[in-house]
N, C-alpha and C positions, 0 to 999 in steps of 0.2 A: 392591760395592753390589748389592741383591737387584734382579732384576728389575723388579717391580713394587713398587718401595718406596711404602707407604704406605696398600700396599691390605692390607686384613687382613678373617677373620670371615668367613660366611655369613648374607647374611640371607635371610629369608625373608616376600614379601610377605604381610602374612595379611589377606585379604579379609573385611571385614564388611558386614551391609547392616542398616540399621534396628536395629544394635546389637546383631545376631546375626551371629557371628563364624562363617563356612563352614565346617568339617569339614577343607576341603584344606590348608588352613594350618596346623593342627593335623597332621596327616598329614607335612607337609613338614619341620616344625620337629623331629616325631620322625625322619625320617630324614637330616636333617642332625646329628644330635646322632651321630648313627654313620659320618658323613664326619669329623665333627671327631674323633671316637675312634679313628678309623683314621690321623690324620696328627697325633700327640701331640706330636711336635715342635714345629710351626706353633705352637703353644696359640692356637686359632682359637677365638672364640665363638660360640652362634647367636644373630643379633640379630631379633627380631620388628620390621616396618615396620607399622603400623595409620594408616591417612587415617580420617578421617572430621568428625563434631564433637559431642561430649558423648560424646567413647568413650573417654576417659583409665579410668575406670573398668574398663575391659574388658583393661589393661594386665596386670593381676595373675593374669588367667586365661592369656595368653599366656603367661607365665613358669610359671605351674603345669603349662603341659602341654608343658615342654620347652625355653623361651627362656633366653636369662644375660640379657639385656636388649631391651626395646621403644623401641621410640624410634617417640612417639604424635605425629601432624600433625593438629592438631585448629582447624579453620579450618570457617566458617561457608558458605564456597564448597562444602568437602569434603561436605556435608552429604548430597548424592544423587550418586551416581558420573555425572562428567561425564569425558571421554575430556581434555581441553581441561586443566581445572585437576589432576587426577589424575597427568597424564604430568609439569606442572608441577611438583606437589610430590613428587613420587618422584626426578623426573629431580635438584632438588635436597638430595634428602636422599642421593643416592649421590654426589653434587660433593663434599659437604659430608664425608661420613663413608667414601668409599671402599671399599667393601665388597669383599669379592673373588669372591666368586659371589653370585648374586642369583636365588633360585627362587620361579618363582608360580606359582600352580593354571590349569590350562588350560582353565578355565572360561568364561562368555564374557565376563566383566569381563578376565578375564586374556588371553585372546586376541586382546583390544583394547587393552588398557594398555600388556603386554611389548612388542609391536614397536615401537609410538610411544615407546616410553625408548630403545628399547636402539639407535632411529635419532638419536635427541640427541645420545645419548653415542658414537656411531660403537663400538657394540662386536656381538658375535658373540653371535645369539640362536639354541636350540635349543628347536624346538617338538614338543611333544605326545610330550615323553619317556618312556621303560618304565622306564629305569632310569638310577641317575647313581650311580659312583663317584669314588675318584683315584684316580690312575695310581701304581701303587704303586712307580715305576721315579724316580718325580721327587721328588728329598728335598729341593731348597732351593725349591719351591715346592706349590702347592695347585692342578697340574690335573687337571681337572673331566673326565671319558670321562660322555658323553654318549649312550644308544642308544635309538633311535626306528625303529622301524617307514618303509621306505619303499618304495617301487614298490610299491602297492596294500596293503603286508603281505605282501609276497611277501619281505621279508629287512628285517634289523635292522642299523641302520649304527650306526655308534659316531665321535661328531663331539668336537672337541677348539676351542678356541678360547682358543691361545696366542700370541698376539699381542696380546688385547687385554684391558682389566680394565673392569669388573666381566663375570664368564663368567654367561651368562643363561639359564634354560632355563621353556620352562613343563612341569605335567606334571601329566596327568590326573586326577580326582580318583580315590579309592580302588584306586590303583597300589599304595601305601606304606600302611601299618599305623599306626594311632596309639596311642603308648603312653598306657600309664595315669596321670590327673591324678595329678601329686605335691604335696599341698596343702602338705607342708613346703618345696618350693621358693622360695627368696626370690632376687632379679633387681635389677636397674638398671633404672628408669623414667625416658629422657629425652625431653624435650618438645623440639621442633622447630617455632620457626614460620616458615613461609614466605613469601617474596614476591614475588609477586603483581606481573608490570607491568603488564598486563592481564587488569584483574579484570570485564571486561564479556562475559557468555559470549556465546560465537560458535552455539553452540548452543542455545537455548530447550526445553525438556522443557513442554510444556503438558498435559500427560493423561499418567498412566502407566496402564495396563490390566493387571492380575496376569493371569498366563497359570492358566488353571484346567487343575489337573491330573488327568483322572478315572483312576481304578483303582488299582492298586497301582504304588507307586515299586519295581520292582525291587532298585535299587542299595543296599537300606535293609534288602532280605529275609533273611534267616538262612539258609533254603531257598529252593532253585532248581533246579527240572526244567525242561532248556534240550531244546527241540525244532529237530531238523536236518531235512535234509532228506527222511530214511532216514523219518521218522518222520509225515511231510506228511498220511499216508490215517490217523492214528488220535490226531489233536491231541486230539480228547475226552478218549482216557485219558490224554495227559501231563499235562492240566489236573487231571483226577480221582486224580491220584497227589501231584499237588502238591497239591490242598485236602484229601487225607487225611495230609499230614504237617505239614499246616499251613502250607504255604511257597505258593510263588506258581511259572507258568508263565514261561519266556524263550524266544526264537526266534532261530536263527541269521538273518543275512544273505538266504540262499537263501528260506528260509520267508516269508521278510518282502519279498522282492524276488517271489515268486508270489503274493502278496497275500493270506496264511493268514494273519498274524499283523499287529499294528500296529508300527510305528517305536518305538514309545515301550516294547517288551519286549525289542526287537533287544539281542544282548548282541555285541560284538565292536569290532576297532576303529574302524568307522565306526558303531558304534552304543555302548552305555556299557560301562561297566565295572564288574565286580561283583566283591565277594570273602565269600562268606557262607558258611558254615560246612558245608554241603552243596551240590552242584551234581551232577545228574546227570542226565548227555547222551546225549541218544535220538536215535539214530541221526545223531551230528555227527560229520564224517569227522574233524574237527582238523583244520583248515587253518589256519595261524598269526594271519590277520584275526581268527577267530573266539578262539583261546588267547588271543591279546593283551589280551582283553575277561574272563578268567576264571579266571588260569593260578594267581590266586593265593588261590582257593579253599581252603578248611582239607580238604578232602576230595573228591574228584572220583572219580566212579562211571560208569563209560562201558559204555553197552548198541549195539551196533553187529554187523554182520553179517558184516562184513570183517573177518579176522582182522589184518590188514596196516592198520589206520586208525592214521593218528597218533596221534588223542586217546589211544590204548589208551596211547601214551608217557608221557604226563604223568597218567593216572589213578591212583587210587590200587589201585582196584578193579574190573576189565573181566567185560563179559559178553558172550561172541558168538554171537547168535544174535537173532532176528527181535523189534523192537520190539513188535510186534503180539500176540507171543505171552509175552515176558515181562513185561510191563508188568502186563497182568492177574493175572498172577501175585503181583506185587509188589504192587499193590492188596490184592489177599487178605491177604496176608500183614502188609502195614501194618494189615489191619484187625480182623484175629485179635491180632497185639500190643498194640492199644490195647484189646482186651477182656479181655485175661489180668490 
C-alpha cells in the first residue's frame, strides 16, 4: 500500500480579484506542468483551484495556460477575499480532493491564506520559495525539495515535508516563467460547493482604499538598469541610461537603505523580483539577497570595479572598471545606435 494513498496531482492555488486572474498562478501552473513531466510514472495532473463568484468563466483560461483541470468554488461569500471564508473553502476542497502538493503565489493574499490551511490540515508549509523540484531518488512517491533563501539570504536551504500530505509551499511571484497560452488546450471543469457552518464573517471590510501606485512597476519592465552601491555618486546617469533604452531604473538593498532610492524600485529578496529581458548592474557586488531578486534575467550585464564581485558569476557579460566612467560611455553609444 502507497504511502499516501489517495493523494494524487498538483494543484495550484490560482488567485483572482475582480475577475482578473494574477500572473503567479499562471506562472505556477507552468511550472508544475514540468514537476509532473519529470515523475511520468506518477501520471500526476495539474489541477487549477479558483474561489471567488461569477468566475466559472475564467475556468477555460486556466486550462489554456497549462491546467488538465479547475476545480471552480464559486460562493457569493467568495466574492472579496476574506482570510475566514477563503481558508474555509480551500481547507475543503483539499479534504475533499486530496491533492499531493499544493502551490500558491506568495503574494499577500497567499501569505495569509497558505499558513491558515496548511494549520487546518496539520501539514508542512514552505514559504517564499526560489525553487521546487522532486527528488529524483524517490520513485514510488511525489517529494517535493523545496529551496528558499534563509539567514537573511545569506544560504538556500532545501526543505522536504515527508511526513505529511498535502506538501505546501508558497512562491514568489515572477520566480517561474509562464508559458505560452495554448488555445487548443481543452480541461475538466469541476464545480465545488461548499459549506459553510459559519456563514456570519467575523471580519467586516467597510472601505477598501486602492493603494495608488506612482511611477513605473519595475516587475513589468523589459529593461532594468539596477543601481548598487558602487554606483550611489552618479544615480543620474543610471537613470539616463535606463530612459535611453527605454527601460526603467532598480536599486539594490544598500541604495535604498541610504535613502537614494525608494522601496518600491528595490529589487532583491526583501524587495521584489524581476525577470526582464535586460538587467544591467552598476556597481552591485552580487550578494545572493540581491541575485535572489534578479538571477532570472534573460541577459545580465555587470559593470563593477572589482574583478572578484560575484555578480560577474552569474552575468552574462562583465565590465571592470569605474561606473562613473563607463556608463557615459554607454549612453553615447546607445545614442549614436538609435541614430544609425
Amino acid at each position: 500500500m502507497a504511502k499516501f494513498e489517495g493523494y494524487k496531482d498538483i494543484y495550484v492555488f490560482v488567485e483572482q480579484k475582480n475577475g482578473e486572474i494574477a500572473n503567479v498562478g499562471y506562472e505556477l501552473i507552468s511550472e508544475a506542468r514540468k514537476l509532473v513531466a519529470s515523475i511520468p510514472h506518477m501520471n500526476f495532473d495539474v489541477v487549477g483551484v479558483l474561489l471567488g463568484h461569477n468566475i466559472k468563466d475564467k475556468a477555460n483560461d486556466v486550462i489554456k495556460h497549462g491546467a488538465d483541470k479547475v476545480i471552480v468554488v464559486d460562493d457569493e461569500l467568495l466574492a472579496t477575499y476574506s482570510t475566514q471564508f477563503y481558508a474555509d473553502a480551500l481547507t475543503q476542497v483539499i479534504n475533499a480532493f486530496k491533492p499531493d502538493s499544493l502551490l500558491t503565489g506568495a503574494t499577500v493574499l497567499g501569505r495569509d491564506l497558505a499558513p491558515r490551511v496548511a494549520a487546518r490540515l496539520n501539514a508542512g508549509l514552505t514559504a517564499d520559495a526560489t525553487k521546487i523540484e522532486m527528488d529524483p531518488e524517490k520513485e514510488d512517491e511525489a517529494l517535493l525539495l523545496v529551496t528558499r533563501p534563509t539567514f537573511g539570504g545569506n544560504l538556500f536551504g532545501t526543505i522536504i515535508c515527508p511526513d505529511t500530505r498535502p506538501q505546501m509551499a508558497t512562491i514568489r511571484p515572477n520566480v517561474f516563467s509562464m508559458d505560452p497560452v495554448d488555445e487548443s488546450r481543452t480541461g475538466e471543469v469541476i464545480e465545488f460547493t461548499p459549506e459553510f457552518t459559519d456563514k456570519e464573517a467575523k471580519v467586516v471590510v467597510k472601505e477598501v482604499i486602492e493603494k495608488v501606485v506612482e511611477g513605473i512597476d519595475i516587475t513589468k519592465c523589459d529593461i532594468l538598469v539596477g543601481a548598487g552601491r558602487g554606483a550611489e555618486d552618479c544615480l543620474d546617469m543610471v537613470a539616463a541610461v535606463a530612459e535611453e533604452l527605454g527601460g526603467a531604473m532598480c536599486a539594490s538593498r544598500a541604495v535604498v537603505d541610504d535613502g537614494l532610492a525608494d522601496k518600491a524600485i528595490q529589487v532583491g529578496q526583501t524587495g521584489k523580483t524581476v525577470r526582464p529581458s535586460l538587467y544591467i548592474a552598476c556597481g552591485i557586488s552580487g550578494a545572493c539577497q540581491h541575485v535572489a531578486g534578479m538571477e532570472k534575467s534573460d541577459m545580465i550585464i555587470a559593470i563593477n570595479r572589482d574583478p572578484q564581485a560575484e555578480i560577474f558569476s552569474i552575468a552574462n557579460m562583465g565590465f571592470v572598471g569605474d561606473v562613473k566612467e563607463i556608463l557615459p560611455l554607454l549612453k553615447e553609444e546607445i545614442i549614436a545606435a538609435k541614430k544609425a
